[in-house]
C-alpha positions in Angstrom: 184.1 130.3 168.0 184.8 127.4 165.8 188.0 128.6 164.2 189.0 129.2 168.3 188.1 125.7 168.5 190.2 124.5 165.8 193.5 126.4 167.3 192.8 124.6 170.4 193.0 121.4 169.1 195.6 121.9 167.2 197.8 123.4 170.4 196.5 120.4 172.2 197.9 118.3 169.8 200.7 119.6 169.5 201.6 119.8 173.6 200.5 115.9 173.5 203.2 115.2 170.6 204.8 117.8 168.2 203.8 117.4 165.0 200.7 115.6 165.9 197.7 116.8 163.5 194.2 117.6 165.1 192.6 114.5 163.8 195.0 112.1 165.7 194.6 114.0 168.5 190.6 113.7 168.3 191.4 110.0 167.8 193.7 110.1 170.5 191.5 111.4 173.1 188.4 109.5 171.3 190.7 106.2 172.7 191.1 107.7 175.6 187.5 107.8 176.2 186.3 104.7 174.9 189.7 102.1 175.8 189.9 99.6 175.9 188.2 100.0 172.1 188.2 98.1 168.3 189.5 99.5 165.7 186.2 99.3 163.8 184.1 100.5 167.3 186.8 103.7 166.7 185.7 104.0 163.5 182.2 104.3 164.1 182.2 106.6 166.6 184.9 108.9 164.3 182.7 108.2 161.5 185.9 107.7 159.6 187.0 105.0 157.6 188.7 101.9 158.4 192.1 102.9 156.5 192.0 106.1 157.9 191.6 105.1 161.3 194.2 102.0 160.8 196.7 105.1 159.2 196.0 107.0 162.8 196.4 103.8 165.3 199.8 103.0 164.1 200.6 107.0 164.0 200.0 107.4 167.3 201.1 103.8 168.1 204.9 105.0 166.7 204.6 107.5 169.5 204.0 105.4 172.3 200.7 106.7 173.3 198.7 104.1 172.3 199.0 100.1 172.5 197.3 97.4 171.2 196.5 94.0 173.1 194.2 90.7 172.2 190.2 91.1 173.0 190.3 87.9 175.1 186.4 87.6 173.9 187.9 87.3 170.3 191.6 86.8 169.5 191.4 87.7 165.7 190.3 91.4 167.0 192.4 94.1 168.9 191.8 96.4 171.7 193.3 99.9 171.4 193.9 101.6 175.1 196.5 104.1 175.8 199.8 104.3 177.4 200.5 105.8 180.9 202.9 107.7 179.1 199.7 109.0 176.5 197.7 109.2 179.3 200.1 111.6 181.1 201.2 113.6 178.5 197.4 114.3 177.5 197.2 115.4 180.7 199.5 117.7 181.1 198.7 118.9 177.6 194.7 119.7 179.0 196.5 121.5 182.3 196.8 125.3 180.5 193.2 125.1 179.3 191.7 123.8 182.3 193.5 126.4 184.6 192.3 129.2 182.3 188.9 127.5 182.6 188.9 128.1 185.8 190.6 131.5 186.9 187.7 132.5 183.9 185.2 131.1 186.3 186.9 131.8 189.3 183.9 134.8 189.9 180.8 133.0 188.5 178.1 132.6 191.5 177.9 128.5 192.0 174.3 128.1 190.8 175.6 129.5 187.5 178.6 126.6 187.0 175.7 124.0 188.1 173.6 124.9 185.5 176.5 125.1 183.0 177.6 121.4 184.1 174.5 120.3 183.8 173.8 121.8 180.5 177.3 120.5 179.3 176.1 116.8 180.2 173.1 117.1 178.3 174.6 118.3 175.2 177.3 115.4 175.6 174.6 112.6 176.4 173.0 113.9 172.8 176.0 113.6 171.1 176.5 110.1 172.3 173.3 109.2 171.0 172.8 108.0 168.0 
């Protein structure tokens, strides 16, 4: 299940930008997520360090999918956001998985997605806890 998992992301990264490797894309979406975002706040929640992250930003930056732009609360620090133009080709990168999601569950009785769903946002409440 986890070497599935690592082909996914990689396919999703590459559908959101060829040549794009797994980790930018987790940094990507983790943007995505979180915008508008610090580059140290990103770094924290990737657990990655800050010339790694700063490597990733300017990456994905050089492919138009991220911007940068002035936290108005404190000019010496940026905020990272994405791009319509990130934000639609992620998008349209997600579209294939979440179609086969869904002819997969196309025959699952209702109470069973609930619980799923509900299941799903407890995991991802524990993950975002500390």
């Amino acid at each position: 299940m986890i070497a599935q998992f690592r082909v996914l992301l990689a396919e999703q990264a590459a559908r959101v930008s060829p040549g794009m490797l797994p980790g930018a894309y987790k940094t990507f979406t983790t943007i995505t997520r979180m915008a508008p975002v610090s580059s140290s706040a990103l770094g924290e929640a990737l657990l990655a360090d800050k010339a790694q992250v700063s490597r990733t930003v300017r990456d994905l930056e050089r492919r138009g999918l991220i911007y940068r732009s002035p936290d108005p609360a404190d000019g010496r620090v940026s905020l990272l956001a994405p791009t319509e133009e990130g934000l639609r080709r992620l998008e349209t990168a997600r579209d294939p998985q979440r179609n086969s999601l869904m002819r997969r569950m196309s025959t699952w009785d209702v109470d069973d997605i609930h619980t799923l769903t509900r299941l799903l946002r407890a995991l991802r409440e524990d993950a975002d806890t500390p």
